[in-house]
C-alpha positions as CSV (number, residue, x, y, z in Angstrom):
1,X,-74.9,-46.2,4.2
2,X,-75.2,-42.5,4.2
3,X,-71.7,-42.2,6.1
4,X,-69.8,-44.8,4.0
5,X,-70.2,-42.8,1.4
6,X,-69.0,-39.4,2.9
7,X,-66.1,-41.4,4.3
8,X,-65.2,-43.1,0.9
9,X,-65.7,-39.9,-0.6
10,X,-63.7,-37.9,1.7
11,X,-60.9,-40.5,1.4
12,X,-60.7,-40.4,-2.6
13,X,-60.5,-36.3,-2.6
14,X,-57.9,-36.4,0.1
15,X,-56.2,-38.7,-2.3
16,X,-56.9,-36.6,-5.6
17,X,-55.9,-33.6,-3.7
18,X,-52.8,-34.9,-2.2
19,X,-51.6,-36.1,-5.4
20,X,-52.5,-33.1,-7.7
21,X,-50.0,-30.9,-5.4
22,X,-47.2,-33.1,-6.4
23,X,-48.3,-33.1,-10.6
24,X,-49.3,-29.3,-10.6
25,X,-47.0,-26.3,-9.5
26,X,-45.6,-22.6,-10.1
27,X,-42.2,-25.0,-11.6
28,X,-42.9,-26.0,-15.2
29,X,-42.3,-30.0,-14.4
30,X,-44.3,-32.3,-17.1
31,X,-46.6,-35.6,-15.5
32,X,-43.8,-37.8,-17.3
33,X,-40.9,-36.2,-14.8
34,X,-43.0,-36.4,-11.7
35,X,-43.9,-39.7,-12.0
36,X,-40.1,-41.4,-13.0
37,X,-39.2,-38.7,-10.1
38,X,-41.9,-40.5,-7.5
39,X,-40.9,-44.1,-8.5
40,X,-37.5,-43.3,-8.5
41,X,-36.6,-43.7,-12.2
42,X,-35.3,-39.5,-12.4
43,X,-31.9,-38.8,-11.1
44,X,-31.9,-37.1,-7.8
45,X,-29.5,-34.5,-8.9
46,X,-31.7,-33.0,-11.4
47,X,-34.1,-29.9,-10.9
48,X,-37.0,-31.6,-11.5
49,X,-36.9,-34.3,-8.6
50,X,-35.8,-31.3,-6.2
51,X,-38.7,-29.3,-7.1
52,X,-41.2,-32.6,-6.2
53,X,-38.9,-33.9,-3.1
54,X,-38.3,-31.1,-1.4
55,X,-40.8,-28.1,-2.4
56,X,-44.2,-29.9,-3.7
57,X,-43.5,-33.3,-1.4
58,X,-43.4,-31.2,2.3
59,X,-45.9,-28.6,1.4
60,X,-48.5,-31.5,0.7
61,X,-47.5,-33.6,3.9
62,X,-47.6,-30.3,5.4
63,X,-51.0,-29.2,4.5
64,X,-52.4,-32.7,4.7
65,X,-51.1,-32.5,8.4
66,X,-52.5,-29.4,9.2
67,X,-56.2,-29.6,7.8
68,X,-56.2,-33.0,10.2
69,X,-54.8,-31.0,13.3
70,X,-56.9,-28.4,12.7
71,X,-60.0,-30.0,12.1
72,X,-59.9,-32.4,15.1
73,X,-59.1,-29.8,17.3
74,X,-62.0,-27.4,16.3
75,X,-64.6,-30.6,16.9
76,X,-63.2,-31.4,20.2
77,X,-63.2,-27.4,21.6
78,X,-66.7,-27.1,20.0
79,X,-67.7,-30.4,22.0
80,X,-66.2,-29.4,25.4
81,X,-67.6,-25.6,25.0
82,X,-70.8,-26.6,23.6
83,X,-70.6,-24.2,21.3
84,X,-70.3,-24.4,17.5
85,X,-68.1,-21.3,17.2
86,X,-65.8,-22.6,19.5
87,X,-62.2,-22.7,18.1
88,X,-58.7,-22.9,19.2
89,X,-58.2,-19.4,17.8
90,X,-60.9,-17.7,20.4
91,X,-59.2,-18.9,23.2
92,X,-55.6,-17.0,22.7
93,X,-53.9,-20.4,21.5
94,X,-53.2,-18.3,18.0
95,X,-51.9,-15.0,19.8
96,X,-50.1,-17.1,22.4
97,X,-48.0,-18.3,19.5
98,X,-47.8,-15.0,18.1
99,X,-46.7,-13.8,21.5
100,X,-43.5,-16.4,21.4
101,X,-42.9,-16.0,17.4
102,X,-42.4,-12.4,18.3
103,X,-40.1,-12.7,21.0
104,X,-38.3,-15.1,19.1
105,X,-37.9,-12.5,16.2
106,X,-36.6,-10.0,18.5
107,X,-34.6,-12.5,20.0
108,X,-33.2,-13.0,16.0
109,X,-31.2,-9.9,16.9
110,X,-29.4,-11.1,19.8
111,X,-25.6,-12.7,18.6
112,X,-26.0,-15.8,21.6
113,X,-29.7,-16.7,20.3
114,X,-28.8,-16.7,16.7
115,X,-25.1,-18.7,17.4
116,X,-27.8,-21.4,19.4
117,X,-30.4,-21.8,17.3
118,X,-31.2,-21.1,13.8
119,X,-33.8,-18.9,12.9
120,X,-37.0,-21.0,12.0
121,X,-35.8,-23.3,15.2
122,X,-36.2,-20.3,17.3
123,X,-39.1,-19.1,15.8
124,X,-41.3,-22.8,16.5
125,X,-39.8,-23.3,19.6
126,X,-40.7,-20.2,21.3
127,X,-44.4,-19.9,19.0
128,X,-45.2,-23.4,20.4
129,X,-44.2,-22.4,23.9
130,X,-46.4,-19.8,23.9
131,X,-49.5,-21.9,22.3
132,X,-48.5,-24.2,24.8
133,X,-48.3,-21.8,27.8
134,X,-51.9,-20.5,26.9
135,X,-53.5,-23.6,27.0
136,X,-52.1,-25.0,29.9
137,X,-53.1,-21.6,31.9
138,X,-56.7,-22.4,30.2
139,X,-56.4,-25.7,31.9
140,X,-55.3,-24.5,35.7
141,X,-58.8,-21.8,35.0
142,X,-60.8,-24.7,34.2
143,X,-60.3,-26.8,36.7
144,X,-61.7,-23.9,38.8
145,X,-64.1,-22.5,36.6
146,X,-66.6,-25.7,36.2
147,X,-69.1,-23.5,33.1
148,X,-67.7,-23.7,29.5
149,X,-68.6,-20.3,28.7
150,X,-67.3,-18.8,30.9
151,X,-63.6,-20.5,30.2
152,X,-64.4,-19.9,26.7
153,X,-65.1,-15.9,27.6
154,X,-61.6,-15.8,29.8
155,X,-59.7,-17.5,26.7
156,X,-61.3,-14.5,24.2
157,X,-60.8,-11.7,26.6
158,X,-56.6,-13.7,27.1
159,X,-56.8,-13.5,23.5
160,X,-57.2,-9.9,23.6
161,X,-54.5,-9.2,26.0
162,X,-51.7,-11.3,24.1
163,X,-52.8,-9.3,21.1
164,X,-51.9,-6.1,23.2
165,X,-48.7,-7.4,23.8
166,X,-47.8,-8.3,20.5
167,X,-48.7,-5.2,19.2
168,X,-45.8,-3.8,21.4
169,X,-43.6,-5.9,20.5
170,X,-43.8,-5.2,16.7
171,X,-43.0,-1.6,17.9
172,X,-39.7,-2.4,18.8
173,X,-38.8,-4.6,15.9
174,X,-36.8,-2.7,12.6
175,X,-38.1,-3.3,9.3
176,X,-36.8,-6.6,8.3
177,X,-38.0,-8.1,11.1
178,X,-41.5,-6.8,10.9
179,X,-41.8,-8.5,7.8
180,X,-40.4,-11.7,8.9
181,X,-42.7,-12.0,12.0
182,X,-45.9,-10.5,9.9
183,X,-44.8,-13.3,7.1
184,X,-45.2,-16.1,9.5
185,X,-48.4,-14.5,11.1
186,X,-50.0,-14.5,7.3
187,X,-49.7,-18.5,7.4
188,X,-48.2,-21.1,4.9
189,X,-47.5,-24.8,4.8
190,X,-44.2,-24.2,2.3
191,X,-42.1,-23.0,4.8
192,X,-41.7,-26.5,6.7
193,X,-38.6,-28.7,5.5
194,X,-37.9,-32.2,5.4
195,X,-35.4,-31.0,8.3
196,X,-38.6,-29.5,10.5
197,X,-41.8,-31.8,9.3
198,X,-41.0,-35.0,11.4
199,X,-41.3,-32.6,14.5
200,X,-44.1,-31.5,13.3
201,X,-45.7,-35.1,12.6
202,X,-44.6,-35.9,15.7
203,X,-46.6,-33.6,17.4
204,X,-49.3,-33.6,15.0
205,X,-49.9,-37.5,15.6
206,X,-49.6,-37.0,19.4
207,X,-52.3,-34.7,19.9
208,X,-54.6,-37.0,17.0
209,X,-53.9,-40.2,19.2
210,X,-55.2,-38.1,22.2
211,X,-58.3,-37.1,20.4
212,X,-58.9,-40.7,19.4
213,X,-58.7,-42.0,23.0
214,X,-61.1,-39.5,24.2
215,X,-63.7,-40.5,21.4
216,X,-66.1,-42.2,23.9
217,X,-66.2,-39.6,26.6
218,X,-67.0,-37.1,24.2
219,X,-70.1,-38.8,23.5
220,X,-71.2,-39.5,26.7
221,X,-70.5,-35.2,27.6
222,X,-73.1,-34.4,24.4
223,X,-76.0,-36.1,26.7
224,X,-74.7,-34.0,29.9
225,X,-72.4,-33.7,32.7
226,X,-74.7,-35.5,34.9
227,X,-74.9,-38.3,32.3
228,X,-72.1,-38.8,31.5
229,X,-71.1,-38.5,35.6
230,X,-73.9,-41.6,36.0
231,X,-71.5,-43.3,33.1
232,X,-69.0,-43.3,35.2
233,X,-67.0,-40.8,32.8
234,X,-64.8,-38.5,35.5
235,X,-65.9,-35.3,33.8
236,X,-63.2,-33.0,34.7
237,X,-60.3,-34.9,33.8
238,X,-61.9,-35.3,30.3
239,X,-62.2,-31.7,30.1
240,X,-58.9,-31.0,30.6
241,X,-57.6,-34.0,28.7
242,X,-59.4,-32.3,25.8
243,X,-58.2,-29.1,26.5
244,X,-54.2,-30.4,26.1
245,X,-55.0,-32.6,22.8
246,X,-56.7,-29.2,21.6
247,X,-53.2,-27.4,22.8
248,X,-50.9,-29.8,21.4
249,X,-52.7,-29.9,18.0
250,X,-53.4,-25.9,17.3
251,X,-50.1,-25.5,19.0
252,X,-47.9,-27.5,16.7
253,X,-49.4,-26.3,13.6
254,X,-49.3,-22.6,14.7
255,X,-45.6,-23.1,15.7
256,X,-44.6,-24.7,11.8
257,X,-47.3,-23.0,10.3
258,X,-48.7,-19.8,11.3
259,X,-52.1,-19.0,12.5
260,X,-54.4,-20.9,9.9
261,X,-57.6,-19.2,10.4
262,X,-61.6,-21.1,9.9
263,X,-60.1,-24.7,9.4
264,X,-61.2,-25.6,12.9
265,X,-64.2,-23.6,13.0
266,X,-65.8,-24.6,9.6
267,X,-65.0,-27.9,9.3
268,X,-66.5,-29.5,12.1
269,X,-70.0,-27.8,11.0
270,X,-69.7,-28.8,7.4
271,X,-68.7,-32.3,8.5
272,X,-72.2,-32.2,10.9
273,X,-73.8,-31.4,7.8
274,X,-72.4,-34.4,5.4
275,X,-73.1,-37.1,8.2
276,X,-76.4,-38.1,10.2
277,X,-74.7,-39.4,12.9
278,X,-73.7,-37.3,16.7
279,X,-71.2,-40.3,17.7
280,X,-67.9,-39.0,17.6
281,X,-66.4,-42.5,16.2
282,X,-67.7,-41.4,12.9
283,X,-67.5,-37.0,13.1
284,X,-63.6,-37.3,14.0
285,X,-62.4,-39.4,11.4
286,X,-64.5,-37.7,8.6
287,X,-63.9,-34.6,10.1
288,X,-60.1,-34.9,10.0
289,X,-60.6,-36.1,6.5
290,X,-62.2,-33.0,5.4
291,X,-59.3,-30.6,7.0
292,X,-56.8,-32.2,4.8
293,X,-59.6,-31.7,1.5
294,X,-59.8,-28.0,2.6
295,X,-56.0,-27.3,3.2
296,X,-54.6,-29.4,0.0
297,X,-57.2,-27.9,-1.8
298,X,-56.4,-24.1,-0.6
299,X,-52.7,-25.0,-1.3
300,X,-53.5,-26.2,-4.7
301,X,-55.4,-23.0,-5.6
302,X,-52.2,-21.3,-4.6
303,X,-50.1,-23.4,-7.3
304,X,-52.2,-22.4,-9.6
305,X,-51.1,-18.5,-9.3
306,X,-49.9,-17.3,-12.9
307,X,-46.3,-15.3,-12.8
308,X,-44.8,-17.6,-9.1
309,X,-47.3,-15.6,-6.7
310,X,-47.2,-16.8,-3.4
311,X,-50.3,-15.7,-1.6
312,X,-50.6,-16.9,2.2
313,X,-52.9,-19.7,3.2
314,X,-55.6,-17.1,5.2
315,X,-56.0,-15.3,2.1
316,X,-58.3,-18.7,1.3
317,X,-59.4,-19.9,4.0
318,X,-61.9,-17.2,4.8
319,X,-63.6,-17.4,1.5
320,X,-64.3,-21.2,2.7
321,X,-64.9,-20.8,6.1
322,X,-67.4,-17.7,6.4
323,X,-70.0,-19.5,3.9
324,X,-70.0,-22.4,6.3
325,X,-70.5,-20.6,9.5
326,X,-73.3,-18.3,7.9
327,X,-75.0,-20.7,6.6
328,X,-75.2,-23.1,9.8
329,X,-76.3,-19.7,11.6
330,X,-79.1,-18.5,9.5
331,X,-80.4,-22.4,9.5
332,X,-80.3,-22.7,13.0
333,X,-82.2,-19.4,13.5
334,X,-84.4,-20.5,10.6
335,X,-85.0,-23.8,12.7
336,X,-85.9,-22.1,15.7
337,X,-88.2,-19.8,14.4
């Protein structure tokens, strides 16, 4: 009954959240406007069915996308690491993306790359290879390296090393640049278009599909290897099955979004704390549920900025996150003392 309700409750916010990012903006529009605009009684040609078709429409697609990605993919990397401080960010996914946004900014500079491809194409492409990259290098190493710590240890210390890199990188881009790249690495769901968000659904829906497939092996790995080995689960493919969902998600938001930080960390242990139940039939659903709540609710506070003031997504997202991740630490030492 217990989980009905969180799941009934989750679905309603995701709803009121959703829909509030389409009523409330920086743009004076009045409730009248959106609503002809949404049932199709306002011209298109006028200002105030642009502003809610193409500026508040993406962004809340956009973030209701990414607090899903993000979400599913901190659950399963917290599941596979046994670890509840597992995320996609420790293990270099983030900085791999950095790694190919950067390139791909220097790249800006080069006549032949900008004739090719336009400059947020670029930009995702070479972000996503980079995510991508990372995580299927984490793969090949854990297919060698059997203990989850020590994978999650070699991702942190990759982690690292890409951030090295980029570092280097930024040296040798001019002003403008720098500020375009460090823009993207601050994070925000208004910079994907109507023209970019079907990739990024695309992708986004792969890597959730993936996750839902792998629901009942995840179970079976909470009660052990060898349990879930006597199940007749084959335990290393699932691992790196998880692994690539894990990729493709934090990947494709990365790419479109920027790095989003404590969406994938927090959420799974806040949704731990809403439901009784361990199955992950129930925690992935409401977990996902709960991404999208956090992100529409993060971009909403941002509407809400007096004077236009556009403040990046990780300027919120901490002040959510950290709470959550303290207070599932102090209870857990408080439990086992």
């Amino acid at each position: 009954m217990r989980s009905l309700s969180v799941i009934v409750i989750a679905v309603w916010a995701v709803v009121l959240c959703f829909g509030a990012l389409l009523f409330v903006g920086s743009a004076q529009v009045s409730f009248s406007d959106v609503w002809h605009t949404l049932t199709g009684q306002m011209p298109t040609s006028s200002v105030e069915a642009y502003i809610v078709i193409h500026v508040r429409l993406p962004l809340a697609l956009t973030a209701l996308l990414a607090g899903m990605a993000l979400a599913a993919s901190g659950l399963l990397m917290q599941t596979l690491m046994e670890n509840p401080l597992a995320d996609a960010s420790l293990m270099g996914v983030h900085a791999g993306a950095s790694v190919g946004a950067a390139v791909a900014v220097l790249l800006l500079g080069c006549p032949l790359a900008g004739y090719l491809l336009s400059g947020w194409v670029l930009t995702t492409v070479f972000s996503l290879v980079g995510a991508l990259g990372v995580m299927a290098l984490l793969v090949a190493i854990s297919s060698v390296v059997r203990r989850p710590v020590v994978v999650l240890v070699i991702g942190l210390m990759l982690s690292y090393v890409l951030s090295s890199l980029i570092a280097l990188m930024c040296c040798l881009l001019d002003a403008d640049r720098l500020q375009q790249f460090f823009m993207w690495g601050m994070g925000s769901f208004s910079h994907v278009s109507w023209e970019s968000l079907p990739c990024m659904a695309v992708g986004t829906l792969i890597g959730i599909a993936a996750a839902c497939l792998l629901v009942k092996p995840l179970d079976a790995l909470l009660l052990g290897d060898i349990y879930a080995r006597n199940c007749g689960v084959p335990v290393g493919a699932v691992r790196r099955a998880v692994m690539l969902s894990v990729g493709i998600l934090a990947a494709v938001v990365t790419a479109f979004c920027g790095p989003i930080a404590f969406v994938g960390m927090a959420v799974p242990q806040m949704t731990r704390l809403l439901l009784p139940s361990a199955t992950h039939r129930l925690l992935l659903p409401v977990c996902m549920l709960l991404g999208a709540v956090v992100t529409l609710s993060c971009s909403l506070l941002i509407s809400f900025l007096p004077g236009g003031i556009s403040l990046p997504v990780n300027a919120l997202t901490p002040l959510f996150g950290v709470p959550v991740i303290l207070y599932v630490l102090l209870s857990r030492r408080r439990k086992e003392g």
